[in-house]
FIKERO-444668 format. One line per field, with one value per residue (C-alpha): residue number from 1; x, y, z. Coordinates in steps of 0.2 Angstrom, whole numbers. Each point is the difference from the previous one (the first is absolute). Example, Ala and Ser with C-alpha at 12.3 -4.5 7.8 and 13.67 -1.06 7.14 Angstrom:
BEGIN
mifi = (1	2)
xx = (62	6)
yy = (-22	17)
zz = (39	-3)
This chain:
BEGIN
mifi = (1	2	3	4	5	6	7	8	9	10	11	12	13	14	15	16	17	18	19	20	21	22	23	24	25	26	27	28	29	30	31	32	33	34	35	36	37	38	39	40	41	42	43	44	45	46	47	48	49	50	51	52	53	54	55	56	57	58	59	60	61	62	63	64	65	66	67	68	69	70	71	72	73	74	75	76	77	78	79	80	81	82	83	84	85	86	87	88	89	90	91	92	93	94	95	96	97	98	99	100	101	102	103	104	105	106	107	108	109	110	111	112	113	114	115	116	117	118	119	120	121	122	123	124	125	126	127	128	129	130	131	132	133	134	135	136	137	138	139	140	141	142	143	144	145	146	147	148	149	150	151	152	153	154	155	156	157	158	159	160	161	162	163	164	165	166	167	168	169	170	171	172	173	174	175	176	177	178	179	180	181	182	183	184	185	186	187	188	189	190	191	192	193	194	195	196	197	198	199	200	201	202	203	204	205	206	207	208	209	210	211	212	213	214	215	216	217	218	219	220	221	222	223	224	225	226	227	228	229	230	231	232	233	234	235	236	237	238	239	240	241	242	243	244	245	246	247	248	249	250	251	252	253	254	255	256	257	258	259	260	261	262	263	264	265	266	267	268	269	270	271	272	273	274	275	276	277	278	279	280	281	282	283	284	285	286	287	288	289	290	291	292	293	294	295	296	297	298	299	300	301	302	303	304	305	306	307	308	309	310	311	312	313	314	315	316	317	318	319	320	321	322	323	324	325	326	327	328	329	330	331	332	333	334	335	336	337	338	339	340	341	342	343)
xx = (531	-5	-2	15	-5	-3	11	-6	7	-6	1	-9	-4	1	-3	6	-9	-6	-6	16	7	-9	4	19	3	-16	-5	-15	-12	-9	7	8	10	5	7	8	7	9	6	10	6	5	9	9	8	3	0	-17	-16	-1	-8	6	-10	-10	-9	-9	-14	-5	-14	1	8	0	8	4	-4	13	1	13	9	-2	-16	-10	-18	-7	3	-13	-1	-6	-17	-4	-8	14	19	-1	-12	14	15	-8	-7	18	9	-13	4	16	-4	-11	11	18	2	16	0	8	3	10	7	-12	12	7	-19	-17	2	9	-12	-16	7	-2	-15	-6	7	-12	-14	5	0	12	10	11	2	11	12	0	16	-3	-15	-8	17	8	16	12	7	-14	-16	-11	14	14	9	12	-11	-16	-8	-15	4	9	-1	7	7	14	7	0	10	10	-6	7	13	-8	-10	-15	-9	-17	-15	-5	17	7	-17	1	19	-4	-15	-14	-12	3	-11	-11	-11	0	14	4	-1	-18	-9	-2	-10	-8	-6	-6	-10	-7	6	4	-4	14	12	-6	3	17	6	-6	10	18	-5	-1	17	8	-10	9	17	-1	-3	17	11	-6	3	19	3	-5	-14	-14	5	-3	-18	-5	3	-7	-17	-3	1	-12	-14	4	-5	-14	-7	2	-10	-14	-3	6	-4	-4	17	12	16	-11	5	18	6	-9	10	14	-1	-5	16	13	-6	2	20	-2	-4	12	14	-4	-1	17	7	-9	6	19	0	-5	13	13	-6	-1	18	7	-7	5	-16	0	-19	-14	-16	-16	-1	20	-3	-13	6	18	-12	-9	16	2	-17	-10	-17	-11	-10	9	12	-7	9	-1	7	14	1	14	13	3	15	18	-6	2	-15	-1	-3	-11	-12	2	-12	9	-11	1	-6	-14	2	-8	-12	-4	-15	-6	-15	8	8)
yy = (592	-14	1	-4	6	-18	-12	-19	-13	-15	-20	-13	-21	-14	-17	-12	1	-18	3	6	-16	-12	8	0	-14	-12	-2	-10	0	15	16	-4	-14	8	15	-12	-10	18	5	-18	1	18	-4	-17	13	15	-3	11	-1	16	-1	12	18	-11	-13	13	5	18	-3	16	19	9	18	14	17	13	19	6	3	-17	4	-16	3	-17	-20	-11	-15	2	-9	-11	-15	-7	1	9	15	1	2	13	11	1	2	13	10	0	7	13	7	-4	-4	-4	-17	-7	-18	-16	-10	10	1	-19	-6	8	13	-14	-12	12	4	-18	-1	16	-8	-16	11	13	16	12	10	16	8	-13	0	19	8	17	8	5	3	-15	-3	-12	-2	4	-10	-15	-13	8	-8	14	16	-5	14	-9	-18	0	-22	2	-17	6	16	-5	-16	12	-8	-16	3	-9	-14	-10	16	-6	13	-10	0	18	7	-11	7	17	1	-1	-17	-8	-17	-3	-15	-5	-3	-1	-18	1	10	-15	-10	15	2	-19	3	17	11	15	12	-6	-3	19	5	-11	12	17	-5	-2	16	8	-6	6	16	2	-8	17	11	-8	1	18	5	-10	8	19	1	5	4	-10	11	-3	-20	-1	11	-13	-14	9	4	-17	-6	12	-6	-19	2	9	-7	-21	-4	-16	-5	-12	14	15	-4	-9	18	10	-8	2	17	5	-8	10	16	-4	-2	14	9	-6	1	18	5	-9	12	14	-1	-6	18	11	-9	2	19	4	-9	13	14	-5	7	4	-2	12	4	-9	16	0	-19	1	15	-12	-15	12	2	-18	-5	-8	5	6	-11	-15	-3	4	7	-6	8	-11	0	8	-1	18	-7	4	12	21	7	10	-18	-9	14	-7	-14	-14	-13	-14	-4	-15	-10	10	-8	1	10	-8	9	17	-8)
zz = (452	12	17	12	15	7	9	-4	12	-7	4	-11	6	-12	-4	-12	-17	-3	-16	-5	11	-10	-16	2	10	-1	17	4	16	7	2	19	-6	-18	14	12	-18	-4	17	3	-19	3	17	-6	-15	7	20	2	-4	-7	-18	-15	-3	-16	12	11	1	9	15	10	-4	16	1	12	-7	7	-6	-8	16	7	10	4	-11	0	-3	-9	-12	-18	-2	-15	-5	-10	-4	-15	7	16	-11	-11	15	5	-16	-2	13	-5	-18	7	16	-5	19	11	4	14	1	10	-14	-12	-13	0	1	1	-14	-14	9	-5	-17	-5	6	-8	-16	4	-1	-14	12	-2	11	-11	16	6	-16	-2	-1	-6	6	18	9	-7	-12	-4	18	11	-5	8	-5	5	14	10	0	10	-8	-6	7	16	2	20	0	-16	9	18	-8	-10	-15	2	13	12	-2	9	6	5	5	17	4	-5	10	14	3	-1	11	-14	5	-15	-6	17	-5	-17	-14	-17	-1	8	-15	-11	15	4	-19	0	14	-7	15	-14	14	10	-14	-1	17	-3	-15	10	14	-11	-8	18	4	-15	0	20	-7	-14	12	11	-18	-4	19	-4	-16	6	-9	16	18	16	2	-17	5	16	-7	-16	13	13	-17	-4	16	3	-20	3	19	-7	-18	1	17	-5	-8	11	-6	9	17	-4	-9	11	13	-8	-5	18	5	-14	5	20	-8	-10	13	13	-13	-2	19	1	-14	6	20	-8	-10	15	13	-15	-1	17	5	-15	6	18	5	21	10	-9	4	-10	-11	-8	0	-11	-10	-2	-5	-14	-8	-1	-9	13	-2	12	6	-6	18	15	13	20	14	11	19	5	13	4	13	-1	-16	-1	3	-18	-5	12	-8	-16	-7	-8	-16	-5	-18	-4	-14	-15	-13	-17	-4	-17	3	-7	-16)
């Protein structure tokens, strides 16, 4: 049996095919105005300039390799000299180790959209088809749409498959705290690629598959499927990989930021629930003035780790008080925090 112990989250960059364009359609010129001839045809018939899966052609794959668990590994582009080379580096991975793939909109283009192309260059892909073998069957396979077993395309389930419409990836991210596109666009690839800035059409693509690999970590935290420490320690290995191995890419520093800034929430949101579940506690119990030692006995029982709230000693005012309690040392309790360190 193949391997399935990886998690691919995956984004590919495009550009129109002006071969195909000329073939099809007989535009003239260089390839610029043969691009700018689809793009105004396409808009004038459909109201975007969107092209169908058939006129693309693949410039960039970029993935974020997770562990089976969702644990960030990696995120790189694939290298090649040419379209074809790109497409079967990635359809061969997929032969080889049957991974997850975890996409935005991976269903509705860049897997029908790399098939064609596959097609163009005679590769083949049996994985991708495979009903039977490796974990798969008739209902839980690559092109299944409601499992997310093997493809889980983000953009169909959080949508509820149609449900709702006009989800966009900048958009989604940008409402839940994820940075979302920071500098460069869609619509900018095709310049880029005139201008032969690949690396940056690269740095583009890794970027997206970052904010979908962060979007996946929100849904499975939504669904159930990993707790908040398992959340909040993907983002801080994230963080800590991005810092030390692509220090030189613009999205380093915007997710870094970012993720800096979710697990200063996290970690308030938690000290809130934290402090709300000892005052519930305590007003139950309808605990009198202890000493430090029953305090932290009764604190114990409720979870709170050693070492994780501090205890501080409050000035008292012993007046109008019995004396049995001026002798008694009243705390107050500081905000706890989050030790990722011990996960």
């Amino acid at each position: 049996m193949k391997k399935t112990n990886h998690i691919c989250i995956f984004d590919t960059e495009t550009i129109p095919d002006v071969d195909a364009l000329r073939a099809v359609y007989g535009y003239e010129g260089d390839d610029a105005s043969v691009m700018q001839q689809a793009f105004e045809v396409q808009k004038n018939k459909t109201g975007s300039e969107f092209l169908p899966i058939n006129f693309h052609k693949v410039v960039a794959i970029s993935a974020v390799m997770a562990d089976e668990f969702g644990k960030f590994e990696r995120v790189n582009s694939i290298k090649a000299t040419s379209e074809g080379e790109l497409i079967n580096k990635f359809i061969s991975f997929i032969n080889s180790q049957n991974p997850r793939l975890i996409s935005f909109n991976g269903r509705g283009f860049d897997m029908p959209m790399l098939m064609v192309r596959a097609m163009k260059y005679n590769l083949s892909c049996p994985t991708y088809f495979d009903t039977s073998g490796d974990g798969k069957d008739k209902w839980t396979n690559y092109r299944s749409r409601y499992d997310g077993v093997f493809h889980l395309d983000l953009c169909d389930h959080i949508g509820d498959f149609g449900a709702a419409r006009g989800i966009g990836l900048d958009a989604i991210c940008k409402s839940v705290n994820i940075p979302g596109k920071y500098d460069t666009h869609g619509d900018d690839v095709f310049r880029l690629y005139l201008q032969d800035e690949i690396e940056k059409i690269e740095e583009y693509c890794e970027s997206d598959t970052l904010n979908t690999y962060w979007l996946f970590l929100k849904y499975e935290l939504l669904r159930g499927n990993i707790t908040g420490l398992d959340y909040a320690n993907h983002l801080l290995v994230m963080s800590e990989w991005l810092d030390e191995n692509k220090p030189e890419q613009g999205y380093t520093e915007v997710f870094c930021i970012a993720i800096d800034n979710e697990l200063e929430r996290i970690n308030l949101s938690q000290t809130r629930q934290n402090n709300q579940q000892i005052k519930v506690k305590l007003e139950q119990e309808a605990i009198s003035p202890i000493s430090k030692d029953e305090l932290n006995s009764k604190l114990d029982k409720l979870g709170v780790q050693k070492g994780v709230t501090n205890l501080k000693s409050k000035p008292k005012n012993p007046q109008n008080q019995p004396q049995e309690l001026q002798e008694i040392e009243t705390y107050d309790l500081e905000l706890p925090e989050i030790d990722l360190d011990s996960e």
